[in-house]
C-alpha positions in Angstrom: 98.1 111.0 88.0 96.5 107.9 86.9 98.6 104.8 85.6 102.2 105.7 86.8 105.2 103.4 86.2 107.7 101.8 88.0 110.4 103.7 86.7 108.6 107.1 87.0 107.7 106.2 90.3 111.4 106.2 91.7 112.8 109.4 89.6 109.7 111.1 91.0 110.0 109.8 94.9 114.3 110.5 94.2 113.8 113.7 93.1 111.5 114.7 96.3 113.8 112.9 98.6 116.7 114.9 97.0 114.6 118.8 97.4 113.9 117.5 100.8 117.2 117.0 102.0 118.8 120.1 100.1 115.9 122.3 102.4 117.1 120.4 105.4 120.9 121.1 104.8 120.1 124.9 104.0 117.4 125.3 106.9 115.2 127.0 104.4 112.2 124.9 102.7 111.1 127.6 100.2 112.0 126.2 97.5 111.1 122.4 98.9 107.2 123.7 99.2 106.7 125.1 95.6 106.8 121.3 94.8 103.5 121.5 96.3 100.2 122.9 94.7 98.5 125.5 96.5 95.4 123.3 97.9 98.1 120.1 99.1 97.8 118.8 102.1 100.4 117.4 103.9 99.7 114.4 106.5 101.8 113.0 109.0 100.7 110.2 111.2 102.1 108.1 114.1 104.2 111.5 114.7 106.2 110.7 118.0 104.6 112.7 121.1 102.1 114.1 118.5 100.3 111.6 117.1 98.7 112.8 113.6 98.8 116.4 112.2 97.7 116.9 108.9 98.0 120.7 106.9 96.0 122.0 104.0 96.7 124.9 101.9 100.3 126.4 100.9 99.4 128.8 104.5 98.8 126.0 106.8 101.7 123.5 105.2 104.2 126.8 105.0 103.3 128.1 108.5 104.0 124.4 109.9 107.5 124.2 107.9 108.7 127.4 109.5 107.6 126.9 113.3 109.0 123.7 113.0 111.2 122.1 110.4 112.8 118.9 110.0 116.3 119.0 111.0 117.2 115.7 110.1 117.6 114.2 106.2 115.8 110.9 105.1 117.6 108.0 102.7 115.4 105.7 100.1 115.5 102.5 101.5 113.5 100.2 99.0 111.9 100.4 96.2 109.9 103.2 95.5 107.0 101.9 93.6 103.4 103.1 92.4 100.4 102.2 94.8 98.0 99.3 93.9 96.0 102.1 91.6 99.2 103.2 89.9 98.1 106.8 91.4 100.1 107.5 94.3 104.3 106.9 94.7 105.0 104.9 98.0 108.3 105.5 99.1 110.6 103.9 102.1 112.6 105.7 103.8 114.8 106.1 107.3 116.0 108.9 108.7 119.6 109.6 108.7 120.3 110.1 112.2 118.8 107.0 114.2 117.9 104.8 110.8 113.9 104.7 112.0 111.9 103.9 109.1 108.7 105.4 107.4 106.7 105.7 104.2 105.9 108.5 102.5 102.8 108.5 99.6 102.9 111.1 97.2 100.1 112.1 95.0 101.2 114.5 91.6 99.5 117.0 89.3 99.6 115.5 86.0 102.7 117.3 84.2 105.5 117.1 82.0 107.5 113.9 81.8 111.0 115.7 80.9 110.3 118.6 84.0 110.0 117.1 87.1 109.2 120.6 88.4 105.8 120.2 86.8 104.7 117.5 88.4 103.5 119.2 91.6 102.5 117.0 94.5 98.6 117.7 95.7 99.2 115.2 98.7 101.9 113.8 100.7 101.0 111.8 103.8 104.5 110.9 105.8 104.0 107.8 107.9 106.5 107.3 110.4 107.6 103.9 112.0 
């Protein structure tokens, strides 16, 4: 997605913070992962106890969802804005429970501007702290 606005940039990172937290609340993140093409990969880094574990492929990323989901939701907590190259969505957030902070990057598919189901993410790095 080259050239993404400000204002897509926060319904996109809303609407993923939103499918998130309904997956955490049902324990089930089917439905969170088909936001996510086939060949994503998912990132996290400064993990606590873990340092950095990163998945590729819908196997990998769906295999590391099940053995261990989040159990805790995550709230916006700035402005969710396009990267320097107006290709990625950088997105505060803290988690509900303690209020520690993190950043999450997204990276879409090109897609539809009216479905946000389109728009599937091909990366997501999570950064906590």
């Amino acid at each position: 997605m080259t050239g993404i606005s400000q204002a897509k940039a926060a319904i996109l990172a809303a609407y993923h913070v939103s499918q998130f937290n309904d997956a955490v609340a049902a324990k089930n993140f089917s439905e969170f992962l088909r936001l996510f093409t086939d060949d994503a990969v998912i990132r996290f880094e400064n993990v606590p106890g873990a340092g950095q574990l990163e998945f590729a492929g819908r196997e990998a990323y769906t295999k590391a969802y099940a053995e261990q989901p989040p159990d805790d939701q995550i709230d916006i907590s700035g402005l969710a804005e396009p990267d320097e190259n107006g290709r990625e969505v950088v997105v505060p957030f803290a988690w509900r429970r303690d209020g520690s902070g993190g950043t999450l990057r997204l990276s879409y598919t090109r897609g539809d501007d009216e479905d946000l189901d389109s728009r599937l993410v091909s990366r997501m790095t999570v950064i906590f702290g």
